[in-house]
C-alpha positions as CSV (number, residue, x, y, z in Angstrom):
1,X,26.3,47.4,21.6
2,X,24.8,43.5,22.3
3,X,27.4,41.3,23.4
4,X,28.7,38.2,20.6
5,X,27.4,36.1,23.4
6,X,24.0,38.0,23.3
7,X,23.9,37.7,19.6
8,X,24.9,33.8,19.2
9,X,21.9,33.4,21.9
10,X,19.3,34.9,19.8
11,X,20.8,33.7,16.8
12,X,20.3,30.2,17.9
13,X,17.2,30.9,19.1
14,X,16.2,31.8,15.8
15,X,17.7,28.7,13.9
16,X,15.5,26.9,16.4
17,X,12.1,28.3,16.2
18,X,12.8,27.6,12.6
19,X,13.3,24.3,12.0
20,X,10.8,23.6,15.1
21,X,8.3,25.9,12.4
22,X,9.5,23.7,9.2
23,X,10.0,20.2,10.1
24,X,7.0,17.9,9.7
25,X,5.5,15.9,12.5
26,X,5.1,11.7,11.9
27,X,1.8,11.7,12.8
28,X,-0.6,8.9,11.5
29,X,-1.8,10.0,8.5
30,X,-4.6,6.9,7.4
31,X,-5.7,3.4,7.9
32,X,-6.7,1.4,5.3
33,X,-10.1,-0.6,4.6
34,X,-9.4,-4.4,5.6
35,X,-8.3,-6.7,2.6
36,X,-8.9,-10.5,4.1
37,X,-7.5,-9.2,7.8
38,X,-4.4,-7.2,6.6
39,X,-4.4,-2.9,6.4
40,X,-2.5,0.0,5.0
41,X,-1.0,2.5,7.2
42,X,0.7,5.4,6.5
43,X,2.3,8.3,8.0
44,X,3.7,11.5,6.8
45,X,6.2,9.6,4.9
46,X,6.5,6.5,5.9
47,X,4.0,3.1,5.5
48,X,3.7,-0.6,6.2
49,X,1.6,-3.4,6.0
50,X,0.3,-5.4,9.3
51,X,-1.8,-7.9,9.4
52,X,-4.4,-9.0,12.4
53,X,-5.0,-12.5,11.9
54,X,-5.3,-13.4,8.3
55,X,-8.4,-14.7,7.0
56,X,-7.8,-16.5,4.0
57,X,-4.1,-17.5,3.1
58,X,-2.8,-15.9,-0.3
59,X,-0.3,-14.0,-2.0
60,X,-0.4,-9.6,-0.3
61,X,1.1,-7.0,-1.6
62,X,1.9,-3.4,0.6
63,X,1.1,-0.3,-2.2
64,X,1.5,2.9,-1.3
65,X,1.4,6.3,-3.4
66,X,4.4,8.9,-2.7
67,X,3.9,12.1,-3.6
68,X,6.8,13.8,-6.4
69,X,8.2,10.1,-7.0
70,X,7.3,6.7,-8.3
71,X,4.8,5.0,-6.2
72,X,6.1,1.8,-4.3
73,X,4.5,-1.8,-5.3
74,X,6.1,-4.0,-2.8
75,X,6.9,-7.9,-3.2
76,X,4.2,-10.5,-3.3
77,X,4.2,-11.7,0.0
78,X,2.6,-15.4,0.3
79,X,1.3,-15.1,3.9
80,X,-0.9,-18.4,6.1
81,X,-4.5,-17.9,7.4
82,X,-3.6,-16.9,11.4
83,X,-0.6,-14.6,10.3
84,X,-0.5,-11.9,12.6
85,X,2.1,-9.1,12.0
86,X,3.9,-6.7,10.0
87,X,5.0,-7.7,6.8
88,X,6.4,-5.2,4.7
89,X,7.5,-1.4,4.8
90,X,8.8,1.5,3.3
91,X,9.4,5.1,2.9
92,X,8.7,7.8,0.4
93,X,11.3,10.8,0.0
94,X,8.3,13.6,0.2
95,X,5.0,12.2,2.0
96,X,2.7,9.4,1.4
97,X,-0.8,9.9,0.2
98,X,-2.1,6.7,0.6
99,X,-1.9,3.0,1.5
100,X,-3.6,-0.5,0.9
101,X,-2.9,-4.0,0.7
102,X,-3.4,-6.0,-2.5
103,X,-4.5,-9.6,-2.6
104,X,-4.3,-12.3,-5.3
105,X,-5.3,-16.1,-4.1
């Protein structure tokens, strides 16, 4: 007869291997095309906006669809030429499919 110490050890083991087998990884999932110096990125379920020296000041906005929910349109972000940086960010419940950067002058 195993030992209860024996049989909280594999037991543990188990509930380990488990969630090690189920839980997602947050690797990079994409990179959007460039709209006027600023990208989309997105992971498995989280995305953001950054910008590498904008080209042509304007008003950006971060989209991003989530899959099994409402897909985020983020604020209207008036940003100068020369911005450099993050600007907005979010999360989706499930995982992201995609992500771009709208722009409107």
């Amino acid at each position: 007869m195993a030992s209860v110490a024996t049989k909280a050890f594999t037991v543990g083991a188990l509930a380990v291997a488990a969630v090690a087998t189920v839980a997602p990884s947050a690797n990079a999932s994409g990179i959007s095309a460039s709209t006027l110096g600023c990208k989309g990125y997105w992971y498995s379920t989280s995305f953001h906006g950054y910008c590498n020296s904008v080209t042509k000041a304007g008003q950006f906005q971060l989209f991003a669809a989530c899959d099994y929910q409402s897909d985020y349109y983020g604020k209207w972000r008036q940003l100068p030429v020369g911005y450099v940086g993050k600007f907005d960010y979010d999360e989706c419940t499930f995982s992201v499919e995609t992500s771009y950067i709208r722009y409107a002058g």
